[in-house]
C-alpha positions in Angstrom: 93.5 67.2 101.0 91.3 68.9 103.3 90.6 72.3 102.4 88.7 74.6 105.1 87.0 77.4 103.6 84.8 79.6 105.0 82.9 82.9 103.8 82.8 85.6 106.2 80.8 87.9 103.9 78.8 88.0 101.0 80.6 86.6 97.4 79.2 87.7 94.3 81.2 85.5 91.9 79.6 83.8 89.1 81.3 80.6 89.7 81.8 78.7 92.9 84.6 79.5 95.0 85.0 76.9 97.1 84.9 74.3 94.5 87.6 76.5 92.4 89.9 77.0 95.4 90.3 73.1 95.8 91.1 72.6 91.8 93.6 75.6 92.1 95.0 74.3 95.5 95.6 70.7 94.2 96.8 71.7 90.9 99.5 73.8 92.6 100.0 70.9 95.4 101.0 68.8 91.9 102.7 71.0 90.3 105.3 71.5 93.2 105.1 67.7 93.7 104.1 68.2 97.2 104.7 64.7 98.6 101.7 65.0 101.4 98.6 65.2 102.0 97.7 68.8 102.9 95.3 70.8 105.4 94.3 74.5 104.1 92.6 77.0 105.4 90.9 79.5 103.4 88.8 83.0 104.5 87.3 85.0 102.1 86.6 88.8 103.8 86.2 91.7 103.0 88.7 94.9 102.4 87.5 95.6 106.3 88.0 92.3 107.7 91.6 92.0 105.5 92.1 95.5 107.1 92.4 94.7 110.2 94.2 91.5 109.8 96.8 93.0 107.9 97.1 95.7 110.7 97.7 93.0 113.3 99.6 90.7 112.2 101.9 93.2 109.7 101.6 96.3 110.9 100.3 97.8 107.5 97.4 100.2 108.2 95.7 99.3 104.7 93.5 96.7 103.1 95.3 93.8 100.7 94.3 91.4 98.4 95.9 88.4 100.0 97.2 87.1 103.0 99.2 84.1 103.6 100.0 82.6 106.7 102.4 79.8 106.3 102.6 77.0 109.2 105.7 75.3 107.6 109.4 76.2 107.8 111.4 75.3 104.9 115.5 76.0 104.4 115.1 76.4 100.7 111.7 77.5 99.4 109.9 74.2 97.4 111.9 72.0 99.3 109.8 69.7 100.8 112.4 67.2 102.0 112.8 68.4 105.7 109.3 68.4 106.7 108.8 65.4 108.5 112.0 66.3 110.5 109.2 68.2 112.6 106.6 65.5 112.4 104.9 66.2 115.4 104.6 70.1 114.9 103.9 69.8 111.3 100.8 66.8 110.7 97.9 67.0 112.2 97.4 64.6 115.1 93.4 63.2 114.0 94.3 63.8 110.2 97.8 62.7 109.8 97.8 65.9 107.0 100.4 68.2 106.9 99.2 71.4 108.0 100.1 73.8 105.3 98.7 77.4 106.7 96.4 80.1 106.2 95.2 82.3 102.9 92.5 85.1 103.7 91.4 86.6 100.9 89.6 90.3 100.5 86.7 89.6 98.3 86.4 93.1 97.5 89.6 93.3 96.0 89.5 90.4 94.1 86.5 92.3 92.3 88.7 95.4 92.4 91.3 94.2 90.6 90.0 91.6 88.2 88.2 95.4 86.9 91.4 97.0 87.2 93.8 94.4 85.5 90.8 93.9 82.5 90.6 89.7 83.4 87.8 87.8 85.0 87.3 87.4 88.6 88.0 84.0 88.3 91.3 84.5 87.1 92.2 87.2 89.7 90.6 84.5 92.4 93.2 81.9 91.2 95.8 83.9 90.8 95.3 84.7 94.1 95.4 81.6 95.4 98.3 80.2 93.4 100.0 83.5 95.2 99.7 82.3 98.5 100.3 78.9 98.0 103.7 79.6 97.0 103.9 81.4 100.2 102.5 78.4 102.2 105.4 76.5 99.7 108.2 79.2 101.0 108.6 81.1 98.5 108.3 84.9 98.1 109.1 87.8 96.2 111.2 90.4 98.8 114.2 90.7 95.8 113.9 90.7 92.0 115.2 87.1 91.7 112.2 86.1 94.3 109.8 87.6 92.5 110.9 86.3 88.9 110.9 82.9 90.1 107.5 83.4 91.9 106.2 84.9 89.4 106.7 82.6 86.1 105.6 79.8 88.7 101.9 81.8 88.8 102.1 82.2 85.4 103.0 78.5 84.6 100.6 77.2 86.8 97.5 79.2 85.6 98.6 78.6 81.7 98.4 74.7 82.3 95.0 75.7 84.4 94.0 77.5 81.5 93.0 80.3 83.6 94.5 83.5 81.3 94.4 87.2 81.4 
C-alpha cells in the first residue's frame, strides 16, 4: 500500500498520525478483503482549508470533519469484483496500485470532537479514517439501512483495533 499523507498545518496529537493512518487504512483494507494493492491519499487541514474544500466541491458553506473523495466506481458498495473491468482508469500506470481516492481531514475538528464526544483524539482520528474508507469502499449513509450497515462496520473495525470510546 502506498499511503500519501501530507500535513498542511500544524498537528498537535500525542501520537503519530501518519504511522496511525497506515495501521487504520490496512486494517480496514483486510477487513473488507480488498483484493489489491491500494494508493491513498491523505490531507490533514484545518476547519479553513476543509472550508473551502467542502464549499467547492459540495456546495456546503461550512467546515466538516471529513472528506472523502472516492476514485473507484462500484455497482454494489464492498464489491470489489468489477474493478479491474476498468484497469486502465483504475491502477496506477508506475505502481500497478489501485488508486483508491482522497480523505482530507480538518484537524481542528478532530480535536473538536474527540472533546465533544468524551474519547481520545486518537479514537476520533481513526474513526475518521475508517469513515472514509468506507466511502473510498462505496459505501455510505444517505438512508437509515446505509448508515446501519456503515456504521456497525466502524464500530466492528475499531473494536478489533481496539480503538474504543
Amino acid at each position: 500500500m502506498t499511503l500519501n499523507f501530507e500535513a498542511e498545518v500544524s498537528v498537535p496529537f500525542d501520537f503519530d498520525a501518519e504511522s496511525l493512518a497506515g495501521e487504520v487504512i490496512n486494517f480496514t483494507l483486510e477487513h473488507e478483503d480488498f483484493p489489491y494493492e491500494p494508493e491513498v491519499n491523505l490531507t490533514l487541514v484545518d476547519n479553513e482549508g476543509i472550508h473551502a474544500i467542502n464549499k467547492e466541491f459540495r456546495e456546503i458553506d461550512r467546515p466538516t470533519d471529513v472528506l472523502s473523495f472516492p476514485m473507484l466506481s462500484y455497482e454494489n458498495a464492498g464489491d470489489f469484483s468489477k474493478l479491474e473491468d476498468d484497469y486502465d482508469d483504475n491502477f496506477n500506470p508506475d505502481t500497478g496500485e489501485i488508486m483508491l481516492g482522497d480523505i482530507v481531514i480538518s484537524v481542528d475538528k478532530v480535536l473538536e470532537q474527540a472533546e465533544s464526544y468524551g474519547h481520545t483524539t486518537k479514537r476520533e482520528y481513526a474513526f475518521l479514517i475508517v469513515h472514509s474508507m468506507l466511502h473510498l469502499f462505496g459505501y455510505d449513509h444517505m438512508t437509515p439501512e446505509e448508515a446501519a450497515v456503515m456504521e456497525a462496520k466502524q464500530k466492528q473495525i475499531l473494536d478489533e483495533m481496539n480503538i474504543t470510546r
